[in-house]
Biotite code that builds the C-alpha atoms (Angstrom):
import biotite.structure as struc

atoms = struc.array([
    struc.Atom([0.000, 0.000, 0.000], chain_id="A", res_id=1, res_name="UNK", atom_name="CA", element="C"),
    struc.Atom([0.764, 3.872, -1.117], chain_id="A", res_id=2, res_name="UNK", atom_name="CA", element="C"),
    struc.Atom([2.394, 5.743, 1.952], chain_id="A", res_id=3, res_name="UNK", atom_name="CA", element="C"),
    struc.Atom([2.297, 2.592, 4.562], chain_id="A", res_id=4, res_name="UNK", atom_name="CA", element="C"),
    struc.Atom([5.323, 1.873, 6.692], chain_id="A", res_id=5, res_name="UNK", atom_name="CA", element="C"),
    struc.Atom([5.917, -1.756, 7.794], chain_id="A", res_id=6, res_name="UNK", atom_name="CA", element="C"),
    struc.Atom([8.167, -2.299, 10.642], chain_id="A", res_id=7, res_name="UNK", atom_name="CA", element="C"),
    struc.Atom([10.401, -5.057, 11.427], chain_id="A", res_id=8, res_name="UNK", atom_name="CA", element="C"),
    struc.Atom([8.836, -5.329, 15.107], chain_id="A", res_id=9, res_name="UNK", atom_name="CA", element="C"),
    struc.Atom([5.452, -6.033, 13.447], chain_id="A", res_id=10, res_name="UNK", atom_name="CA", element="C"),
    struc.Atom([6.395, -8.533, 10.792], chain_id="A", res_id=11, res_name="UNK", atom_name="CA", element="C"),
    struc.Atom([8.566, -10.541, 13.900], chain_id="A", res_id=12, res_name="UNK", atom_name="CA", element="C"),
    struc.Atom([5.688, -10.845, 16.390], chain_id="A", res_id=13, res_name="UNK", atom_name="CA", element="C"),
    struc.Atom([3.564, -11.881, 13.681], chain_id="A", res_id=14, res_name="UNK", atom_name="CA", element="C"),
    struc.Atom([5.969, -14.489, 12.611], chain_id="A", res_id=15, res_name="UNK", atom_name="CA", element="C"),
    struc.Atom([6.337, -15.339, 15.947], chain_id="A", res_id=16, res_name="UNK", atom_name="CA", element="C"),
    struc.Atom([3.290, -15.704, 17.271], chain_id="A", res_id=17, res_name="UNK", atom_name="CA", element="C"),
    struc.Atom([1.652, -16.645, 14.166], chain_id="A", res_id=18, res_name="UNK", atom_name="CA", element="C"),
    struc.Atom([3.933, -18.489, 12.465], chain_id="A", res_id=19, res_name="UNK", atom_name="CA", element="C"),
    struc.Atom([5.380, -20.207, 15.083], chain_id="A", res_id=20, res_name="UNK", atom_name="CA", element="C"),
    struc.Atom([9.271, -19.674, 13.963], chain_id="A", res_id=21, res_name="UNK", atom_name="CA", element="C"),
    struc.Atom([11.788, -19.363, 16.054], chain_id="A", res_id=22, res_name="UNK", atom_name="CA", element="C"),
    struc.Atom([12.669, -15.626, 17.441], chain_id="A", res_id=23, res_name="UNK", atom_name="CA", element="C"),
    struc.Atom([15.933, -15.445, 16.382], chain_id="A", res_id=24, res_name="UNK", atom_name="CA", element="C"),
    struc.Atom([14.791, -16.529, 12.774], chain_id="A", res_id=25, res_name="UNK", atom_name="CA", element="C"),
    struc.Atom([11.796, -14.371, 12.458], chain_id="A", res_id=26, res_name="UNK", atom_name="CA", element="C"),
    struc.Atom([13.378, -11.009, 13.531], chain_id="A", res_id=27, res_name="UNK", atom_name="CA", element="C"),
    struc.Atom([15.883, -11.323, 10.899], chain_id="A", res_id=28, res_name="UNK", atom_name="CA", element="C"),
    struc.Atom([13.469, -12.650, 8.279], chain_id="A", res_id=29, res_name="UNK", atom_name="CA", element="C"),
    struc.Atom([10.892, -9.481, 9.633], chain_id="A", res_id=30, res_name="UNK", atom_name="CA", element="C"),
    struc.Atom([13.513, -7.192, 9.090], chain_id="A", res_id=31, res_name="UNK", atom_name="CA", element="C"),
    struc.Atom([14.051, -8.683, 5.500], chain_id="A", res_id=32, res_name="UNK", atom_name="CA", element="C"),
    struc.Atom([10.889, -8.505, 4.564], chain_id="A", res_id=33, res_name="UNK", atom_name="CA", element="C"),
    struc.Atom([10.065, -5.258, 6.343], chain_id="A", res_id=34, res_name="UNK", atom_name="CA", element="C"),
    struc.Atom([13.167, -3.450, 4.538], chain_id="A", res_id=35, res_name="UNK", atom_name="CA", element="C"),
    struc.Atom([11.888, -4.941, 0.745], chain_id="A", res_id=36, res_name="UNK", atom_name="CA", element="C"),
    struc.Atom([8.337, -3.797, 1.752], chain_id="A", res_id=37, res_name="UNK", atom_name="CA", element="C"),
    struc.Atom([9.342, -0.341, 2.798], chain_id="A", res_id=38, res_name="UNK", atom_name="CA", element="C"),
    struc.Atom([11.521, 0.278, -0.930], chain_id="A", res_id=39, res_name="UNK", atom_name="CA", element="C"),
    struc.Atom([8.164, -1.301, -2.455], chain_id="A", res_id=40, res_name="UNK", atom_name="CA", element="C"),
    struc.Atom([9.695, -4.532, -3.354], chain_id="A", res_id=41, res_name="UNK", atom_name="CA", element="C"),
    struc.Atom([6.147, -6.682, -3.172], chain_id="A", res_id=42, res_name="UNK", atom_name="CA", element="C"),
    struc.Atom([7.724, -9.604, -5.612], chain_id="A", res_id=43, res_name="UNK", atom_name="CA", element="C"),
    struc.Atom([7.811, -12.943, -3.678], chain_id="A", res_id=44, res_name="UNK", atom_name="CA", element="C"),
    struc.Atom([11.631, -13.322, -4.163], chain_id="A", res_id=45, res_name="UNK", atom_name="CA", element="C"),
    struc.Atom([11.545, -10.276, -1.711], chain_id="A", res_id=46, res_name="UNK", atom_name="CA", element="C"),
    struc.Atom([9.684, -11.679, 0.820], chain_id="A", res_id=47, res_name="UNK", atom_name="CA", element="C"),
    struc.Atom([10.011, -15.730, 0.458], chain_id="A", res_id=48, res_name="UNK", atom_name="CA", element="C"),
    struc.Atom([13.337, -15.846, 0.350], chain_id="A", res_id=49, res_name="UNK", atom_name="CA", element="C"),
    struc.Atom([13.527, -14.554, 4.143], chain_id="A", res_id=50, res_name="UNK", atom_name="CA", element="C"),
    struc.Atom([10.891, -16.527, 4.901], chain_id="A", res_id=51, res_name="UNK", atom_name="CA", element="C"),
    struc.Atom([11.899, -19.642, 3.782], chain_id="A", res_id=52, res_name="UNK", atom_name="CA", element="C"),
    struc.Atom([15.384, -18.908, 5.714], chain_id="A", res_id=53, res_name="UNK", atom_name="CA", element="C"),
    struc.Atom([13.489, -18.246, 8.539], chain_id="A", res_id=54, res_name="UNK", atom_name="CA", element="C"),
    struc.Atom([11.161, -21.668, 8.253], chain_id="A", res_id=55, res_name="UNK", atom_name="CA", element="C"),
    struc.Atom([14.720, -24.014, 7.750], chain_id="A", res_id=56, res_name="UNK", atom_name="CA", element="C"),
    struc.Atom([16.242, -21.974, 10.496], chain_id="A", res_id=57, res_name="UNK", atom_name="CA", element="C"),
    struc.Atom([12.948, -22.821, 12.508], chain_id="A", res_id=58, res_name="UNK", atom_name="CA", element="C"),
    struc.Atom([13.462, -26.837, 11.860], chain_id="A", res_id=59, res_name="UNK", atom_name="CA", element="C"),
    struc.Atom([10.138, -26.469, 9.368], chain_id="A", res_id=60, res_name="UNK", atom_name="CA", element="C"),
    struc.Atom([9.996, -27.094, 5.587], chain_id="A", res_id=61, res_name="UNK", atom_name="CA", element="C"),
    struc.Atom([10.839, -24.287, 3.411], chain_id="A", res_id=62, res_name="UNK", atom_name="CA", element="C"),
    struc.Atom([7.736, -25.779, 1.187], chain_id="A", res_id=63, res_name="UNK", atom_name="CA", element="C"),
    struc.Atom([5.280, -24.182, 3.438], chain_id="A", res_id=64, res_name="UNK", atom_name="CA", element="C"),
    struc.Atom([6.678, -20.543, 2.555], chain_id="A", res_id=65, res_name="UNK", atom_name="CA", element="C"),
    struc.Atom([3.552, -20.106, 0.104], chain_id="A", res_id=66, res_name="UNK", atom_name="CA", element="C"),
    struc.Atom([1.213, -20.272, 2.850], chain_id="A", res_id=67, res_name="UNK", atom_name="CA", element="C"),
    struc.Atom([3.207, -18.654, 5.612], chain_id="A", res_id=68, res_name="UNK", atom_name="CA", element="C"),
    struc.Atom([4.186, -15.496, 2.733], chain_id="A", res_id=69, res_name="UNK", atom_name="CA", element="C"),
    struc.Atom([0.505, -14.961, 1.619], chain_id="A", res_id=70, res_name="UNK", atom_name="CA", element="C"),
    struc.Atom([-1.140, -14.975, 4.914], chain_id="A", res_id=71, res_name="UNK", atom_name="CA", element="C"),
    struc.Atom([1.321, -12.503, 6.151], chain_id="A", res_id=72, res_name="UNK", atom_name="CA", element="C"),
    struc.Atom([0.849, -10.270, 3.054], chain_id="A", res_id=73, res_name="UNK", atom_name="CA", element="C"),
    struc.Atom([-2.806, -10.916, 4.084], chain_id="A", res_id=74, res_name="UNK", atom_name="CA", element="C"),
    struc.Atom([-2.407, -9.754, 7.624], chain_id="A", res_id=75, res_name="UNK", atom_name="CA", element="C"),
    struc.Atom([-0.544, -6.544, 6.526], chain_id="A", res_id=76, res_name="UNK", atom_name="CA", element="C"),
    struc.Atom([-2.742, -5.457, 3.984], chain_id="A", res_id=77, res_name="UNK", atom_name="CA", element="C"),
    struc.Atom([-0.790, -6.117, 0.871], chain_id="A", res_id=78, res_name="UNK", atom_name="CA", element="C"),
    struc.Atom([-0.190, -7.970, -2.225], chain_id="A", res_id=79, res_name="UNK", atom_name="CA", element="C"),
    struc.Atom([2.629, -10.390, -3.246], chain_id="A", res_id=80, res_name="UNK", atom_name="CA", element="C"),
    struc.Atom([3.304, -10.107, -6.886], chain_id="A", res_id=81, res_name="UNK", atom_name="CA", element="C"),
    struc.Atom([4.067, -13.510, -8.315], chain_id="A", res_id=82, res_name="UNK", atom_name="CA", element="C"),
    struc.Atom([4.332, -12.518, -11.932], chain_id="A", res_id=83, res_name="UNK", atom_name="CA", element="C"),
    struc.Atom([7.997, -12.461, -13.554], chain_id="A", res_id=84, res_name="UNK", atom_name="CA", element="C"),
    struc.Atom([7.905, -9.346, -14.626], chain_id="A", res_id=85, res_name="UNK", atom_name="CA", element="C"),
    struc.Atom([7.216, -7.992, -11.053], chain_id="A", res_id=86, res_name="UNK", atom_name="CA", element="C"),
    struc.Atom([10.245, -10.553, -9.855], chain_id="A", res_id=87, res_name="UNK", atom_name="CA", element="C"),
    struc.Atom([13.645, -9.316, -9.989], chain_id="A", res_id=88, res_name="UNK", atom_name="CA", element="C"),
    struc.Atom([14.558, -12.915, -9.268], chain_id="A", res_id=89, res_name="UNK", atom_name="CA", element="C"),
    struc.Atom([11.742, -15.256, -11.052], chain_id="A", res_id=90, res_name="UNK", atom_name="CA", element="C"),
    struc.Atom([13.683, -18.324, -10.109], chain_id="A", res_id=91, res_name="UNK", atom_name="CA", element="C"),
    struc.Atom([13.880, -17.962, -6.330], chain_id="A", res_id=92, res_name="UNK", atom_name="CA", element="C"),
    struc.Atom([11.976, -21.225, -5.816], chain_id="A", res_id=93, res_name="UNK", atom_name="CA", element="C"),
    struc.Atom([14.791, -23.198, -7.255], chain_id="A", res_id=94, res_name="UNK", atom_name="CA", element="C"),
    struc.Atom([17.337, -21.254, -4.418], chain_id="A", res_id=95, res_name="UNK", atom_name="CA", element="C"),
    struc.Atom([14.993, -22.826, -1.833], chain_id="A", res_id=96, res_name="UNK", atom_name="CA", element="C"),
    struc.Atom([14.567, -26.355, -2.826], chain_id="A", res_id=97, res_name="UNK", atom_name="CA", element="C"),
])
């Protein structure tokens, strides 16, 4: 969203306490994802790449990042752009299998 700050506090509790991932894990995936967010970076290299860190780093499968990405795009009132041409990085899912 236009003009909407996300901060990395946020993002962590959520992933926290929603999530379930490990502290340590979450804060430095919620400051990824908070820092891509703020420059407008809403592709899901941006955001699942942290995230799926975060979910190995958490002793869970880095296959559940769809679910875990979209419900916290859902919770913060945005949208993850899947589409190449919105993806600096198109092939992220192949860095995370």
């Amino acid at each position: 969203m236009a003009g909407t700050t996300y901060h990395a506090t946020a993002i962590t509790a959520w992933l926290t306490d929603t999530a379930g991932l490990d502290p340590d894990a979450a804060r430095r995936a919620g400051r990824a994802v908070a820092e891509a967010w703020n420059a407008c970076e809403f592709y899901a290299s941006a955001t699942c790449l942290p995230l799926a860190a975060a979910l190995t780093a958490s002793g869970r499968p880095a296959a559940g990042v769809d679910a875990v990405a979209q419900a916290l795009a859902r919770r913060f009132g945005t949208h993850l752009h899947d589409v190449p041409a919105w993806d600096r990085n198109p092939l992220w899912r192949k860095e995370i299998a």
